[in-house]
SELO-751603 format. One record per residue (C-alpha): residue in one letter; x, y, z; residue number from 0. Coordinates in steps of 0.1 Angstrom, whole numbers, plus 5000, padded with zeros to 4 digits. Example, Ala and Ser with C-alpha at 12.3 -4.5 7.8 and 13.67 -1.06 7.14 Angstrom:
<nodes>
<node><r>A</r><c1>5123</c1><c2>4955</c2><c3>5078</c3><k>0</k></node>
<node><r>S</r><c1>5137</c1><c2>4989</c2><c3>5071</c3><k>1</k></node>
</nodes>
This chain:
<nodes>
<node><r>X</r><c1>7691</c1><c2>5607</c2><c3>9276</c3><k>0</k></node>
<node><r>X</r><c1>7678</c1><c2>5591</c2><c3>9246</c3><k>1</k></node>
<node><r>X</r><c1>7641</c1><c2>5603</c2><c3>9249</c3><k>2</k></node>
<node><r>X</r><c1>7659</c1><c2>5639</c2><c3>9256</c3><k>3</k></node>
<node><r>X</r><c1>7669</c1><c2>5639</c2><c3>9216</c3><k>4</k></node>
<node><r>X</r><c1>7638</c1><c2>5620</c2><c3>9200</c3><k>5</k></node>
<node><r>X</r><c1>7618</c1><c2>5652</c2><c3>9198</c3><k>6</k></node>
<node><r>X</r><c1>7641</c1><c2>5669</c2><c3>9177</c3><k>7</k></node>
<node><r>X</r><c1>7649</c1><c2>5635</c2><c3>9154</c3><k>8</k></node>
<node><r>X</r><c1>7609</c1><c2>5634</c2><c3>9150</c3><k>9</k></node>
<node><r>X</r><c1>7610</c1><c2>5669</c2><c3>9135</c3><k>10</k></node>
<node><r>X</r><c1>7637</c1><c2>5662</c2><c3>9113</c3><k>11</k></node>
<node><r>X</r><c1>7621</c1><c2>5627</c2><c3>9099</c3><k>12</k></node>
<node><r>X</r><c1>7590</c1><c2>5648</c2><c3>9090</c3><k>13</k></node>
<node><r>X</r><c1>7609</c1><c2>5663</c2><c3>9064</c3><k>14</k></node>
<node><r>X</r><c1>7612</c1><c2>5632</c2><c3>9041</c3><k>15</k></node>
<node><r>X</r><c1>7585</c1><c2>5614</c2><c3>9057</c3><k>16</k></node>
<node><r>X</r><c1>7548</c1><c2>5619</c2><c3>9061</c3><k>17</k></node>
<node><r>X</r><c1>7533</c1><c2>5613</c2><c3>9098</c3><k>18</k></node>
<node><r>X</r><c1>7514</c1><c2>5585</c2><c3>9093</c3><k>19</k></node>
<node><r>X</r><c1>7543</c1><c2>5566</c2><c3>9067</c3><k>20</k></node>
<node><r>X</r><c1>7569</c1><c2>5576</c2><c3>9092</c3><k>21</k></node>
<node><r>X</r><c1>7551</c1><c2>5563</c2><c3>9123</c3><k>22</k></node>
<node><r>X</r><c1>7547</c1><c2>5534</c2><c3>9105</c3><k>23</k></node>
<node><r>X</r><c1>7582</c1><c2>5530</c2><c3>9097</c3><k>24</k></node>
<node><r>X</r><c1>7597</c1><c2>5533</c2><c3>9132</c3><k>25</k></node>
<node><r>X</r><c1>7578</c1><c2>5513</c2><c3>9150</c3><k>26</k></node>
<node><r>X</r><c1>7578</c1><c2>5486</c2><c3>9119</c3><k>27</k></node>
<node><r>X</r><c1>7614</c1><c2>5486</c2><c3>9122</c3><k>28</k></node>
<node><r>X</r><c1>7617</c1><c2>5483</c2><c3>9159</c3><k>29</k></node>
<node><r>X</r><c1>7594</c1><c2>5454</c2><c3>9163</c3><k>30</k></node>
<node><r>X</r><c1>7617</c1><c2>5438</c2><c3>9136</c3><k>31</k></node>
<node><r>X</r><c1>7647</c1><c2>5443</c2><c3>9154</c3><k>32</k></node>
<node><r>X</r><c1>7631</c1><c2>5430</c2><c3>9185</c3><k>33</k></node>
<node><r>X</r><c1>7614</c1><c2>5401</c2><c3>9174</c3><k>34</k></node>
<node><r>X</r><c1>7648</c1><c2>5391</c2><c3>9154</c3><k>35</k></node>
<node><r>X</r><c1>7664</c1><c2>5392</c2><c3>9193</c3><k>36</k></node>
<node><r>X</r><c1>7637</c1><c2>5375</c2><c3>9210</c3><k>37</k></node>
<node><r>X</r><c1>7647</c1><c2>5339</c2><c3>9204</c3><k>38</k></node>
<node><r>X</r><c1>7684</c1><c2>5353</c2><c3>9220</c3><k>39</k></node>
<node><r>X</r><c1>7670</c1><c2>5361</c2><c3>9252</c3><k>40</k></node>
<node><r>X</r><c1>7646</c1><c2>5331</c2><c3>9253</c3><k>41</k></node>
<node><r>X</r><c1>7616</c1><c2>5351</c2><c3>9248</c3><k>42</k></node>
<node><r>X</r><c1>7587</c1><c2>5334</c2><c3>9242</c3><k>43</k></node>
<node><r>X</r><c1>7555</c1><c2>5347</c2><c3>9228</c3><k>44</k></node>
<node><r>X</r><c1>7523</c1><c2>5328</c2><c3>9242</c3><k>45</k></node>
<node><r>X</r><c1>7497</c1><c2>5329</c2><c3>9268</c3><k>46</k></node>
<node><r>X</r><c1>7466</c1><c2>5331</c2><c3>9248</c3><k>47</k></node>
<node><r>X</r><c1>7437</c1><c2>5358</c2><c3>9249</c3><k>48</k></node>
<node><r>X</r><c1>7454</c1><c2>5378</c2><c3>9285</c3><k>49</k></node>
<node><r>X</r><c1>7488</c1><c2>5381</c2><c3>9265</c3><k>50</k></node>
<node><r>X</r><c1>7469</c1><c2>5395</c2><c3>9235</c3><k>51</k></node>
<node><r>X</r><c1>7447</c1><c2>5421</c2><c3>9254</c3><k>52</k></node>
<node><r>X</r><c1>7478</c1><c2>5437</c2><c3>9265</c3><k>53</k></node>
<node><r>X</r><c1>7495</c1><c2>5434</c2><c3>9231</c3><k>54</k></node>
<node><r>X</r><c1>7463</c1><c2>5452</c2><c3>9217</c3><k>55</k></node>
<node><r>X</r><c1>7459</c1><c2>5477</c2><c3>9242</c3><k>56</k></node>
<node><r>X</r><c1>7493</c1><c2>5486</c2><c3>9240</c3><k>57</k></node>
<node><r>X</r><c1>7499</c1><c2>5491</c2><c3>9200</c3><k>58</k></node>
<node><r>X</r><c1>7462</c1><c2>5510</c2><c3>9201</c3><k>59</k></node>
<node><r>X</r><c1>7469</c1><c2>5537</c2><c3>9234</c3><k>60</k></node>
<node><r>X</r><c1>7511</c1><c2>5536</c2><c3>9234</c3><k>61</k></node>
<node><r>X</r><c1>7522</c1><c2>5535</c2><c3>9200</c3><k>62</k></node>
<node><r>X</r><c1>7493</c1><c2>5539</c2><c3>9172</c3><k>63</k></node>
<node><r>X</r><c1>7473</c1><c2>5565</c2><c3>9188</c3><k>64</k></node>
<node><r>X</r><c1>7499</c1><c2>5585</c2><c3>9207</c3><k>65</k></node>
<node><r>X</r><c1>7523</c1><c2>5589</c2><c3>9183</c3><k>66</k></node>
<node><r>X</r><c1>7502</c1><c2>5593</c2><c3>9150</c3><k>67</k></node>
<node><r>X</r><c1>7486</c1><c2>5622</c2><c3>9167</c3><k>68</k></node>
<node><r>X</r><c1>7525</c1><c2>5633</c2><c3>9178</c3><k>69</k></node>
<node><r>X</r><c1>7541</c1><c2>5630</c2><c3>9141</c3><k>70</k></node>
<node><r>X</r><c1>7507</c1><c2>5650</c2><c3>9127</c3><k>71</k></node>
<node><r>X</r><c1>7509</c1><c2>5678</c2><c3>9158</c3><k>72</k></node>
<node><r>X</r><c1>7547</c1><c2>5680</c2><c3>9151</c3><k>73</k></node>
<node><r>X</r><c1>7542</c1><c2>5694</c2><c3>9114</c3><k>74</k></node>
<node><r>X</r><c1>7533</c1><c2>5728</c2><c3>9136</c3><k>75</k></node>
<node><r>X</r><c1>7541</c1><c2>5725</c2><c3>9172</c3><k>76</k></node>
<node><r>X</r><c1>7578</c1><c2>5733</c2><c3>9182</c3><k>77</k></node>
<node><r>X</r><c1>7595</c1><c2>5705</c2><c3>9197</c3><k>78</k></node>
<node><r>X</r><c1>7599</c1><c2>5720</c2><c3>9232</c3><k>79</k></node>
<node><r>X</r><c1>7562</c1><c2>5729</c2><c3>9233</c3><k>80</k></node>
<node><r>X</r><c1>7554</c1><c2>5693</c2><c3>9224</c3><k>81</k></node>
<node><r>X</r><c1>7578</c1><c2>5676</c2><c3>9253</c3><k>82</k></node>
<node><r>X</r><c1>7556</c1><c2>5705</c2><c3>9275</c3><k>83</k></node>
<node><r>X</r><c1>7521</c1><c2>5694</c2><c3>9263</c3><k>84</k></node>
<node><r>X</r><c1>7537</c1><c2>5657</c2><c3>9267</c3><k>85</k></node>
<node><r>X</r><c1>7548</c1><c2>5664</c2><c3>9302</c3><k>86</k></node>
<node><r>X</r><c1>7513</c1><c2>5662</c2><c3>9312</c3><k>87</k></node>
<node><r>X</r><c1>7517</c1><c2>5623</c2><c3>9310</c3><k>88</k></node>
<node><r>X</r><c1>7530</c1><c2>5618</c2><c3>9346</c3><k>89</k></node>
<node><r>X</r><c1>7497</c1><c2>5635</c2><c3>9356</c3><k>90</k></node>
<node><r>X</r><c1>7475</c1><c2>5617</c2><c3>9339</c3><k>91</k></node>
<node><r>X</r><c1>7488</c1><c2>5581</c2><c3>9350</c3><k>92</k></node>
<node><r>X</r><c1>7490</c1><c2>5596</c2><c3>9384</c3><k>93</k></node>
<node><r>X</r><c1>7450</c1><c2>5598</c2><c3>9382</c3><k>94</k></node>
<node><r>X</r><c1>7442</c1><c2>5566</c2><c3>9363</c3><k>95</k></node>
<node><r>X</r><c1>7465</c1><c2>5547</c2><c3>9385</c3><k>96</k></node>
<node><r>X</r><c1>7444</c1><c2>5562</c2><c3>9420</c3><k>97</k></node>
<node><r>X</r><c1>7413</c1><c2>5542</c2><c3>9402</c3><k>98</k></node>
<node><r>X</r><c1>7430</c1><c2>5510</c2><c3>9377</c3><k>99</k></node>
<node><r>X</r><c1>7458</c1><c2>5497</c2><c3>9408</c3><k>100</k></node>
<node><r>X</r><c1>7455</c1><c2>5490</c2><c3>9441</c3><k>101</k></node>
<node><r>X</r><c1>7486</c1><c2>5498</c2><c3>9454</c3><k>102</k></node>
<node><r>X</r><c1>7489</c1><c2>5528</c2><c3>9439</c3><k>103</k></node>
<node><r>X</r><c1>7467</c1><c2>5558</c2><c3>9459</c3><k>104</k></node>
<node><r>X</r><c1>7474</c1><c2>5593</c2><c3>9446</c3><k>105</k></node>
<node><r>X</r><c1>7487</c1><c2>5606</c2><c3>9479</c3><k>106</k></node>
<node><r>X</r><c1>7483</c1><c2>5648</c2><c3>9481</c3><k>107</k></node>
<node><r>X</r><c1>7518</c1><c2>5650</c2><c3>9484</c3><k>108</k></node>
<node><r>X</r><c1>7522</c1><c2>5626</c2><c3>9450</c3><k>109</k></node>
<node><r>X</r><c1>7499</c1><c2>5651</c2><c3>9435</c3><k>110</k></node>
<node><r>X</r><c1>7519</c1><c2>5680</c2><c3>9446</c3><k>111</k></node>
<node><r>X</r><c1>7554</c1><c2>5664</c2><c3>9438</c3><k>112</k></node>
<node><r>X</r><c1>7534</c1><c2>5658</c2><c3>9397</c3><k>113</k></node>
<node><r>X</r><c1>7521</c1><c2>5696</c2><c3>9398</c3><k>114</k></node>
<node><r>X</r><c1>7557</c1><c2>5709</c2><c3>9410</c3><k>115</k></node>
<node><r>X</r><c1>7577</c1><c2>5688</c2><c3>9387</c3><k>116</k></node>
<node><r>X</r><c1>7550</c1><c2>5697</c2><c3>9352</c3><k>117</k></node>
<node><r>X</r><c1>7554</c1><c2>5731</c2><c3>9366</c3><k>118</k></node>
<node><r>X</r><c1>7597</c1><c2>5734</c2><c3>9362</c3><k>119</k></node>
<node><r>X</r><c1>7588</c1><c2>5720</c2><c3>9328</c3><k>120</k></node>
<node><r>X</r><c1>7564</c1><c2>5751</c2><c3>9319</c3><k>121</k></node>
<node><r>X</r><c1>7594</c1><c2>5770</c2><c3>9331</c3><k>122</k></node>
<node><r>X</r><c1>7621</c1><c2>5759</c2><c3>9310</c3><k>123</k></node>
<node><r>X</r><c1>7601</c1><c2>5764</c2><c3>9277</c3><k>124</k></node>
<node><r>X</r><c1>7582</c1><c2>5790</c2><c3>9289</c3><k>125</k></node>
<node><r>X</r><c1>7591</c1><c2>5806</c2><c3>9256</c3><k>126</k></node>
<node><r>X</r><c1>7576</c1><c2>5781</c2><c3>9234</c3><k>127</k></node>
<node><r>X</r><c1>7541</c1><c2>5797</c2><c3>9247</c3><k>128</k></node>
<node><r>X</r><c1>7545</c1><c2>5822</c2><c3>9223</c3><k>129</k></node>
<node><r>X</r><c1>7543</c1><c2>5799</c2><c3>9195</c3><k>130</k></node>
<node><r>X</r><c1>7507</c1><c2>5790</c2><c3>9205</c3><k>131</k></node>
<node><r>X</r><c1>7492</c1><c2>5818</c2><c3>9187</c3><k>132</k></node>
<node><r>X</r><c1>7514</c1><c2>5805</c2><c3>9153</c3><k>133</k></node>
<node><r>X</r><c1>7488</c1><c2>5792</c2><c3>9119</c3><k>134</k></node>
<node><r>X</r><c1>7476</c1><c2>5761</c2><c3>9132</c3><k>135</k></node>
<node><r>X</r><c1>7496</c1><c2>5758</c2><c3>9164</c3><k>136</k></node>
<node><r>X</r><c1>7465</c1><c2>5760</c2><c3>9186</c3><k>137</k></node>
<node><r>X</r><c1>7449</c1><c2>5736</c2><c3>9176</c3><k>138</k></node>
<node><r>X</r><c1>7472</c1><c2>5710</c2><c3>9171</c3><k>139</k></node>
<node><r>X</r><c1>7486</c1><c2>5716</c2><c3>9206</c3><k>140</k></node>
<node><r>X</r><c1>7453</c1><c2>5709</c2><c3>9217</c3><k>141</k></node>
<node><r>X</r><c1>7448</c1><c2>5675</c2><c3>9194</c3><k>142</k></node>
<node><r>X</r><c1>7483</c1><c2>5668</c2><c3>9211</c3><k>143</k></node>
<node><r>X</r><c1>7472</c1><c2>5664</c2><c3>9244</c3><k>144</k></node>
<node><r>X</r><c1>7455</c1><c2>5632</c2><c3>9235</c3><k>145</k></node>
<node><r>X</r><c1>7487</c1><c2>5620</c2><c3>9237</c3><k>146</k></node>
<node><r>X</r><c1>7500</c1><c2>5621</c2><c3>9268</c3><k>147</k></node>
<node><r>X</r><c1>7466</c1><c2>5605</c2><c3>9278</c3><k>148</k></node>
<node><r>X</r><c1>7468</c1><c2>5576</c2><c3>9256</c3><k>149</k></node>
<node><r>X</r><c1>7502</c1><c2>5564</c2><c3>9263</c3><k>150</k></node>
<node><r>X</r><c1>7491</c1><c2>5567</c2><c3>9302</c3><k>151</k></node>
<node><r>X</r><c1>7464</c1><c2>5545</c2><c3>9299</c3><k>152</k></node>
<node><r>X</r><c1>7486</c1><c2>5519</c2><c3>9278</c3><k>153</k></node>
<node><r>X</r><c1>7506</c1><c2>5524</c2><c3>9306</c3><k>154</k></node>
<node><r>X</r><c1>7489</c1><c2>5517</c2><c3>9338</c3><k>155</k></node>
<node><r>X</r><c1>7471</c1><c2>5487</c2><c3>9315</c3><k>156</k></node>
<node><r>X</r><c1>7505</c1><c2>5469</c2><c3>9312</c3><k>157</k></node>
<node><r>X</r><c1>7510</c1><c2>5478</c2><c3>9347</c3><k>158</k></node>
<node><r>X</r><c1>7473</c1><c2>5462</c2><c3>9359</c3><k>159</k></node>
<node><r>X</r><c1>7475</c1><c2>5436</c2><c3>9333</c3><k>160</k></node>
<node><r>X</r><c1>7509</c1><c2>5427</c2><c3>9316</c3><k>161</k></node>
<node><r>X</r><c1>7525</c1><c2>5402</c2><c3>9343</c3><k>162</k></node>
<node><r>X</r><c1>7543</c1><c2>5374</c2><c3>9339</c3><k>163</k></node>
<node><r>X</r><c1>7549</c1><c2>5387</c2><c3>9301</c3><k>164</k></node>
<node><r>X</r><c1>7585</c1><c2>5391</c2><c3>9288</c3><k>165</k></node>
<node><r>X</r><c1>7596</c1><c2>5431</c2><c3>9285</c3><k>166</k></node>
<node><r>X</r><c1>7607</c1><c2>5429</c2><c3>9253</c3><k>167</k></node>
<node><r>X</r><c1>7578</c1><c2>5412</c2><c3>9238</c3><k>168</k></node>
<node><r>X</r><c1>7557</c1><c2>5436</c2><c3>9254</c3><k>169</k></node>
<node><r>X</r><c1>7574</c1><c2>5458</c2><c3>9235</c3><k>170</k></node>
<node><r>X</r><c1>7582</c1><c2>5442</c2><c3>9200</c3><k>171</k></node>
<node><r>X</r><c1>7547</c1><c2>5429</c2><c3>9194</c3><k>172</k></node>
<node><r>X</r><c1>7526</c1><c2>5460</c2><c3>9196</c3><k>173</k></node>
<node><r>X</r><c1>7553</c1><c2>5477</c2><c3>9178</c3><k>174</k></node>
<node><r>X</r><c1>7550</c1><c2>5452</c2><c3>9149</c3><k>175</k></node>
<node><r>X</r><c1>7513</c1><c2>5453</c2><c3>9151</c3><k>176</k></node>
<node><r>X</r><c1>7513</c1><c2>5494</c2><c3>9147</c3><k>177</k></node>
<node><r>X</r><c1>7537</c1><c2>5488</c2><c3>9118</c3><k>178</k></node>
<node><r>X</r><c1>7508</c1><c2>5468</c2><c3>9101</c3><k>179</k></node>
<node><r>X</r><c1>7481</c1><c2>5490</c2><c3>9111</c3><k>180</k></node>
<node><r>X</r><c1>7492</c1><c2>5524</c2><c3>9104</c3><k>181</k></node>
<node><r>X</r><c1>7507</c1><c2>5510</c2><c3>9064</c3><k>182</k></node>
<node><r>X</r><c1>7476</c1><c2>5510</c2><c3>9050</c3><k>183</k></node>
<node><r>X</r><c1>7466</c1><c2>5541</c2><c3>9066</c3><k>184</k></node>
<node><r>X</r><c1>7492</c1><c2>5559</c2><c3>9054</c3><k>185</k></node>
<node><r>X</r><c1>7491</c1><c2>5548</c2><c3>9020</c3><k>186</k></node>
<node><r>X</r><c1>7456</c1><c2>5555</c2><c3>9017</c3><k>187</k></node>
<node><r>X</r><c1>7458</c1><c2>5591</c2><c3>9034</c3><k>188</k></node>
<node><r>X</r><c1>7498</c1><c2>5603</c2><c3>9021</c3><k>189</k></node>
<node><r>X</r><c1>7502</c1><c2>5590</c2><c3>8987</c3><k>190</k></node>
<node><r>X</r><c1>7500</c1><c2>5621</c2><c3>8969</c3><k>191</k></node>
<node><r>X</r><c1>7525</c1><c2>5636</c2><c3>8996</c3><k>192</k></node>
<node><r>X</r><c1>7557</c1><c2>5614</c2><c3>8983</c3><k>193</k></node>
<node><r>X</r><c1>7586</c1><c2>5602</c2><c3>9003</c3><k>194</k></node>
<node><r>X</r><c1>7620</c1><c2>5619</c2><c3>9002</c3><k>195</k></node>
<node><r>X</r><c1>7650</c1><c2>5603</c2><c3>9009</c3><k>196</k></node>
<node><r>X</r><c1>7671</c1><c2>5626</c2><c3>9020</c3><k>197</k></node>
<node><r>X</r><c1>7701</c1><c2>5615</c2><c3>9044</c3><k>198</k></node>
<node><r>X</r><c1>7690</c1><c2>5633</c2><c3>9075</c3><k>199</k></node>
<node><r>X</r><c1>7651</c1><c2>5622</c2><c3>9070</c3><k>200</k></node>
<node><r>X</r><c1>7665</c1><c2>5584</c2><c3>9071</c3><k>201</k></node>
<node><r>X</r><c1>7688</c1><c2>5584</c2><c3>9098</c3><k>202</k></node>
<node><r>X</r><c1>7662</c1><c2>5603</c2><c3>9116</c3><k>203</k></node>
<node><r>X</r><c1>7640</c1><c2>5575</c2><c3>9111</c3><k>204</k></node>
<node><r>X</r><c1>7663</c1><c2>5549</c2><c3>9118</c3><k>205</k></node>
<node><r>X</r><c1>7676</c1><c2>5562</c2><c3>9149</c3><k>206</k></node>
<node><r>X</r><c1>7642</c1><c2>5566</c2><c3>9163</c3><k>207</k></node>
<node><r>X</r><c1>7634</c1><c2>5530</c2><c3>9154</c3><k>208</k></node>
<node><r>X</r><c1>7665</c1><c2>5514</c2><c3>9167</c3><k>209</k></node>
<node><r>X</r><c1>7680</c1><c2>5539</c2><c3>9194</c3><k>210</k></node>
<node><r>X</r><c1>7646</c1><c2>5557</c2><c3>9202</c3><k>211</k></node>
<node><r>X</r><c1>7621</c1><c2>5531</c2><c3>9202</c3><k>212</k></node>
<node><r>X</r><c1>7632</c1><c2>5492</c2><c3>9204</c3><k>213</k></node>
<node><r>X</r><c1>7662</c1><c2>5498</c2><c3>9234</c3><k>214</k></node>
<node><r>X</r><c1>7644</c1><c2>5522</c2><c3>9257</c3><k>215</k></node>
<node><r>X</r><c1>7605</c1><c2>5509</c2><c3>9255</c3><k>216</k></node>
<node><r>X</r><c1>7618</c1><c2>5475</c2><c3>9265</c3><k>217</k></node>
<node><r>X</r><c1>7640</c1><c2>5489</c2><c3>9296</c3><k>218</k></node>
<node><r>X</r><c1>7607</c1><c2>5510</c2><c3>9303</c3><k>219</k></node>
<node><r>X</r><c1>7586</c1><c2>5480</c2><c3>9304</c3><k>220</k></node>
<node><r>X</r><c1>7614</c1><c2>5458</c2><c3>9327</c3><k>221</k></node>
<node><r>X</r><c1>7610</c1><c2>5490</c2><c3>9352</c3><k>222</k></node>
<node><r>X</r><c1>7572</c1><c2>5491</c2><c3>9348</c3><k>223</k></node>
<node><r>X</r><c1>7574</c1><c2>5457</c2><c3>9360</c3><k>224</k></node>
<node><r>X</r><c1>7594</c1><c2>5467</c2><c3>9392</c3><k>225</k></node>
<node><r>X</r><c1>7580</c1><c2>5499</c2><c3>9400</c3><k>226</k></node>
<node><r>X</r><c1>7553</c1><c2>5518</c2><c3>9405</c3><k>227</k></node>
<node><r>X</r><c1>7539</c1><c2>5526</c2><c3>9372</c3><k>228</k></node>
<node><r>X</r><c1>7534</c1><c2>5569</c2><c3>9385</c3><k>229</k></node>
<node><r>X</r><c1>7566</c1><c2>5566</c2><c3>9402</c3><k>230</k></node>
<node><r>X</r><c1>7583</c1><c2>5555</c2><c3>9365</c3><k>231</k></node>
<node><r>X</r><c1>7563</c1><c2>5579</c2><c3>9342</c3><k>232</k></node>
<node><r>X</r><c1>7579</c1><c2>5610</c2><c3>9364</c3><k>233</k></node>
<node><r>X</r><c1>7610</c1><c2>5604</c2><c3>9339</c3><k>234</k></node>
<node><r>X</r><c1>7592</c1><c2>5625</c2><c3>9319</c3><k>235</k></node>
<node><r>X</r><c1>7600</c1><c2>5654</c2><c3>9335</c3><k>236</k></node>
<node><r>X</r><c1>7638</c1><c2>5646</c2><c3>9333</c3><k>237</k></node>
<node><r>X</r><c1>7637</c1><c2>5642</c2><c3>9293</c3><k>238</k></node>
<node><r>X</r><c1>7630</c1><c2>5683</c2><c3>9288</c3><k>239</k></node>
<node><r>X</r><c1>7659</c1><c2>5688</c2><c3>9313</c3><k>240</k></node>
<node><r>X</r><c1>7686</c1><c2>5664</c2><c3>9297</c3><k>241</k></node>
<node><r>X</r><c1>7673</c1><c2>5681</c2><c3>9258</c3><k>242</k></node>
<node><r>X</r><c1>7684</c1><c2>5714</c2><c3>9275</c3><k>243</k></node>
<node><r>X</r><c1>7718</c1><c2>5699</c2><c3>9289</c3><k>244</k></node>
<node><r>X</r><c1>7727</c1><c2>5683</c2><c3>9258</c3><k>245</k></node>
<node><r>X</r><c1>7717</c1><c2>5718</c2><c3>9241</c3><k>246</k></node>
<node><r>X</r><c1>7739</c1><c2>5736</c2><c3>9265</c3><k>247</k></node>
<node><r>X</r><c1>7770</c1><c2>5716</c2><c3>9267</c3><k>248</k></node>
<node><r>X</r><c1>7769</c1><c2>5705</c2><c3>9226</c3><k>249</k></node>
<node><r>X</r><c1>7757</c1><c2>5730</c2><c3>9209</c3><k>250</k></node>
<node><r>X</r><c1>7764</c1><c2>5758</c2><c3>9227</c3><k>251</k></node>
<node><r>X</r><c1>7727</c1><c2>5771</c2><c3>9238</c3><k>252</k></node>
<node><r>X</r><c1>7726</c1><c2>5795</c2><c3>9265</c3><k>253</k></node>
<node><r>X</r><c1>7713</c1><c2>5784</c2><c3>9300</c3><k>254</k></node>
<node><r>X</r><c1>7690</c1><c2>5816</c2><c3>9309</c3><k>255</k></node>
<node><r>X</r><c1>7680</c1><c2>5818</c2><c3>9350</c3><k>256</k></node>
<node><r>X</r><c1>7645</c1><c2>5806</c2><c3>9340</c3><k>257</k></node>
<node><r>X</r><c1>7661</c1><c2>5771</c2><c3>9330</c3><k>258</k></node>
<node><r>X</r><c1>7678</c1><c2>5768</c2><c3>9358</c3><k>259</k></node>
<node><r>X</r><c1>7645</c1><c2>5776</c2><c3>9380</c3><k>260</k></node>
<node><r>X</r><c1>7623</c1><c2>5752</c2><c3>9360</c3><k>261</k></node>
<node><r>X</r><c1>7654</c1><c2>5722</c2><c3>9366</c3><k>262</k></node>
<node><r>X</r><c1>7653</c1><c2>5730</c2><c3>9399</c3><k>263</k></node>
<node><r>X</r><c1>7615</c1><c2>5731</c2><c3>9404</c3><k>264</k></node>
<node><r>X</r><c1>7613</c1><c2>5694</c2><c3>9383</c3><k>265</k></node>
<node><r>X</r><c1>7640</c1><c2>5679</c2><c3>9410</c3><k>266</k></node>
<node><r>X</r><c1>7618</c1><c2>5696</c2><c3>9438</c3><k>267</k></node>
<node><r>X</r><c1>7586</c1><c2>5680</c2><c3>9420</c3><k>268</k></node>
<node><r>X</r><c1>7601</c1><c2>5645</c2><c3>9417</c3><k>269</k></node>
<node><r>X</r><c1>7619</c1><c2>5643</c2><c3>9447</c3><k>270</k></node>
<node><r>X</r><c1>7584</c1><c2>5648</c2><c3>9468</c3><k>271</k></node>
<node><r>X</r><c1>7564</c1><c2>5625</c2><c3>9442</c3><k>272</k></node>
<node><r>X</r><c1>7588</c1><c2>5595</c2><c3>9452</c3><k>273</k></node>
<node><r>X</r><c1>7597</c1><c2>5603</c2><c3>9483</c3><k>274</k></node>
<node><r>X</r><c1>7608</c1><c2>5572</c2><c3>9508</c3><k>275</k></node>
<node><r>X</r><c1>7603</c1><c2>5566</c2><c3>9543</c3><k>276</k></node>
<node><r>X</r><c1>7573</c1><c2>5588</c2><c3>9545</c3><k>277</k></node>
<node><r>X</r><c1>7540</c1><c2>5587</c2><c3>9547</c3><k>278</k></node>
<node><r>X</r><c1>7516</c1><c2>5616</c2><c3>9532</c3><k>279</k></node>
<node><r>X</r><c1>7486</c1><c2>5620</c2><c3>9558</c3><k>280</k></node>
<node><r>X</r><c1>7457</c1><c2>5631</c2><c3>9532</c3><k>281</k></node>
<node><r>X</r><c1>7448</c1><c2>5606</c2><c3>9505</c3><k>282</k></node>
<node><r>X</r><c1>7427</c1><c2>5616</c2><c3>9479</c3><k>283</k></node>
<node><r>X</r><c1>7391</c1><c2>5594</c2><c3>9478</c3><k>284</k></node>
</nodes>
């Protein structure tokens, strides 16, 4: 639900906020909040060079990469085109998943349940296709698709190496840590670009720190530490589908046939990709 509106918020915080200052900001902010809670849930941040690698690894691939490269591709690419290009995650943890973890073979029926489910996601903003051929809009939807590919790799590397550390520090630290690294950057790339504080530019960024960002990574990492790390990127698909739901019911969007054949295609795709009980007869070498 909350991941369902963070792709509009993003577009909206890009009015008062460069990419680089506002990426900054949000994730700044959320490792604040975060570490500020730790000491209420007991968290505690040590374990030496291990810890570290996944901190590292995770501000670089999850946060710093991914979603500098998001904020810059959103200045052109519509927001449903960017949860398409996005969608592509699942895919690609699917496949580094089959070679980084043990337990977790891409099956051909887990490859067909990832194609089926990406596909009802193509459907539903079939639309937003059009748009490709927009000033600009190539291109950056290409440079875009670096970061689903990241943020898959940060993901299966917490998956492979982030055990026995706390959720929420596995959240708060690399967030901090990309708050750090992207401030220079942005100072030293956007200071002739200026900051406007509008209202809905601030709230945007403060709901994407606070609501978007510190609440949902850290219930993402506790399930990453329970389930399978492709079975838990397939939410993905369901983020595009709740936007369209939350269109429909609050602000009175229409619900064409073609959405209602790509929601029914991504609960086809993910219902085979996790499918219980089962056992899928070709695995892919």
């Amino acid at each position: 639900m909350i991941w369902g509106t963070t792709w509009a918020a993003i577009r909206i915080s890009l009015r008062g906020f460069p990419p680089f200052t506002g990426v900054s900001l949000r994730f700044a902010l959320a490792g604040a909040v975060l570490l500020c809670l730790a000491p209420v849930f007991g968290v505690r941040f040590g374990g030496g060079w291990r810890v570290w690698r996944v901190w590292i690894i995770n501000c670089l691939f999850t946060f710093c990469i991914s979603y500098s490269v998001l904020y810059w591709a959103e200045q052109w690419v519509p927001s449903g085109l960017s949860a398409v290009l996005f969608a592509t995650f699942p895919l690609w943890v699917a496949l580094l998943a089959h070679f980084a973890l043990p337990g977790e073979r891409l099956t051909l029926m887990g490859l067909v349940g990832v194609l089926v489910g990406f596909a009802g996601v193509a459907v539903i903003f079939s639309e937003d296709f059009d748009k490709l051929l927009g000033p600009k809009v190539a291109f950056a939807s290409t440079v875009l698709l670096l970061c689903p590919v990241c943020s898959a790799f940060g993901s299966v590397a917490v998956k492979k190496w982030g055990e026995g550390i706390h959720p929420l520090a596995t959240a708060a630290v690399p967030m901090m840590l990309t708050g750090i690294l992207l401030g220079p950057i942005a100072y030293a790339s956007e200071a002739d670009r200026g900051i406007h504080l509008a209202p809905a530019p601030v709230l945007a960024v403060l709901y994407l720190a606070l609501v978007g960002s510190a609440l949902p990574f850290t219930l993402y990492f506790t399930l990453l530490k329970r389930l399978p790390a492709t079975q838990l990127s397939l939410i993905n698909y369901a983020v595009p589908v709740v936007a369209v739901i939350v269109g429909a019911v609050f602000m009175n969007e229409p619900v064409t046939v073609r959405v209602v054949i790509g929601a029914a295609l991504v609960v086809a795709g993910v219902g085979v990709a996790t499918r219980v009980g089962k056992k899928a007869s070709i695995e892919i070498s």
